[in-house]
C-alpha positions as CSV (number, residue, x, y, z in Angstrom):
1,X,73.0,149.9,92.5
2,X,73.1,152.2,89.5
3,X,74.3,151.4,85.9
4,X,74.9,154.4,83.5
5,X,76.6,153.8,79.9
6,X,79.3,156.3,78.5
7,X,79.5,157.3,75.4
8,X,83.5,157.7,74.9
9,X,84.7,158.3,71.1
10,X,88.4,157.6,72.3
11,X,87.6,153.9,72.6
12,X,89.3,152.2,69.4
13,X,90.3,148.8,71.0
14,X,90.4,146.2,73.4
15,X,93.1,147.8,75.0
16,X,91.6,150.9,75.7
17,X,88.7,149.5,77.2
18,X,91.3,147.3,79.9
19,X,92.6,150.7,80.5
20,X,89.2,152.3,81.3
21,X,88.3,149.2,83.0
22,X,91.7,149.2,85.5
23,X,91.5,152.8,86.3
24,X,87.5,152.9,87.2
25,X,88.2,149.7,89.2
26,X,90.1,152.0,91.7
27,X,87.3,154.0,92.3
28,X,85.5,153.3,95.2
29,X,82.1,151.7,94.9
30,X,82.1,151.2,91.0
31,X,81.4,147.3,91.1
32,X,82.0,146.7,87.3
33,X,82.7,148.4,84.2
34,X,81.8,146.7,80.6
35,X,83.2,148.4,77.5
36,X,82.4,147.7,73.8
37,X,85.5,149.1,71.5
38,X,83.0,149.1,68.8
39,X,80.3,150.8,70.0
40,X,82.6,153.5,71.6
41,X,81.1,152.8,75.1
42,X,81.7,151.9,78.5
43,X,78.9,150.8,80.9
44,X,79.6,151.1,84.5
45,X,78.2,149.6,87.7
46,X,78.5,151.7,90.5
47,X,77.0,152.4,94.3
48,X,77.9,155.1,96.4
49,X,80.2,156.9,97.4
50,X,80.8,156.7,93.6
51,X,78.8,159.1,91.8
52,X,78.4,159.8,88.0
53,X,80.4,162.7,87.9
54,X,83.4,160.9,89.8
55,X,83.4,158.3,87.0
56,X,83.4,161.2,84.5
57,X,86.2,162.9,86.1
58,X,88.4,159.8,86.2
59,X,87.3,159.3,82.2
60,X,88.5,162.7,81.6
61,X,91.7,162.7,83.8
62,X,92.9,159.3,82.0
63,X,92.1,160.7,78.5
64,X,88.9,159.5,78.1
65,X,86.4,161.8,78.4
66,X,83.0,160.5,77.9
67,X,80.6,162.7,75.2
Protein backbone atom coordinates (compact mmCIF):
# COMPACT_ATOMS: atom_id res chain seq x y z
CA UNK A 1 0.00 0.00 0.00
CA UNK A 2 1.08 3.56 -0.50
CA UNK A 3 0.58 6.58 1.92
CA UNK A 4 1.30 10.09 0.50
CA UNK A 5 0.36 13.36 2.64
CA UNK A 6 -1.31 16.54 1.02
CA UNK A 7 -0.59 19.63 1.66
CA UNK A 8 -4.17 21.43 1.23
CA UNK A 9 -4.26 25.31 2.53
CA UNK A 10 -8.21 25.13 2.15
CA UNK A 11 -8.39 22.96 5.27
CA UNK A 12 -9.69 25.35 8.21
CA UNK A 13 -11.83 22.83 10.19
CA UNK A 14 -13.05 19.64 11.28
CA UNK A 15 -15.58 19.83 8.73
CA UNK A 16 -13.58 20.22 5.86
CA UNK A 17 -11.48 17.43 6.61
CA UNK A 18 -15.10 14.97 6.85
CA UNK A 19 -15.68 16.44 3.51
CA UNK A 20 -12.30 15.44 2.06
CA UNK A 21 -12.55 12.35 3.99
CA UNK A 22 -16.29 11.29 2.39
CA UNK A 23 -15.45 12.21 -1.10
CA UNK A 24 -11.82 10.29 -1.25
CA UNK A 25 -13.64 7.38 0.48
CA UNK A 26 -15.50 6.89 -3.02
CA UNK A 27 -12.48 6.48 -4.72
CA UNK A 28 -11.63 3.21 -5.45
CA UNK A 29 -8.70 1.66 -3.62
CA UNK A 30 -8.01 4.63 -1.22
CA UNK A 31 -8.28 2.56 2.16
CA UNK A 32 -8.11 5.59 4.56
CA UNK A 33 -7.70 9.26 4.57
CA UNK A 34 -6.38 11.19 7.96
CA UNK A 35 -6.63 15.03 7.91
CA UNK A 36 -5.22 17.53 10.46
CA UNK A 37 -7.34 20.95 10.16
CA UNK A 38 -4.33 22.51 11.78
CA UNK A 39 -1.65 21.38 9.93
CA UNK A 40 -3.53 22.01 6.64
CA UNK A 41 -3.06 18.32 5.56
CA UNK A 42 -4.67 15.22 4.58
CA UNK A 43 -2.76 11.87 4.49
CA UNK A 44 -4.22 9.25 2.43
CA UNK A 45 -3.95 5.43 2.24
CA UNK A 46 -4.35 4.20 -1.01
CA UNK A 47 -3.59 0.85 -3.47
CA UNK A 48 -4.34 0.58 -6.87
CA UNK A 49 -6.25 1.33 -9.15
CA UNK A 50 -6.03 4.64 -7.13
CA UNK A 51 -3.13 6.57 -8.07
CA UNK A 52 -1.77 9.88 -6.72
CA UNK A 53 -3.02 11.94 -9.34
CA UNK A 54 -6.65 10.52 -9.05
CA UNK A 55 -6.61 11.66 -5.42
CA UNK A 56 -5.39 15.05 -6.60
CA UNK A 57 -8.03 15.36 -9.09
CA UNK A 58 -10.85 14.49 -6.71
CA UNK A 59 -8.98 17.30 -4.22
CA UNK A 60 -9.21 19.72 -6.95
CA UNK A 61 -12.76 18.87 -8.33
CA UNK A 62 -14.25 19.15 -4.58
CA UNK A 63 -12.41 22.49 -3.98
CA UNK A 64 -9.57 21.34 -2.40
CA UNK A 65 -6.75 21.31 -4.38
CA UNK A 66 -3.75 20.13 -2.62
CA UNK A 67 -0.31 22.60 -2.96
Amino acid sequence: MNRTTFSIPGISCGHCVRTIERELASLAGVRRTEGDPGGKTVTVVWEPPADEEAIRARLREIGYPPA
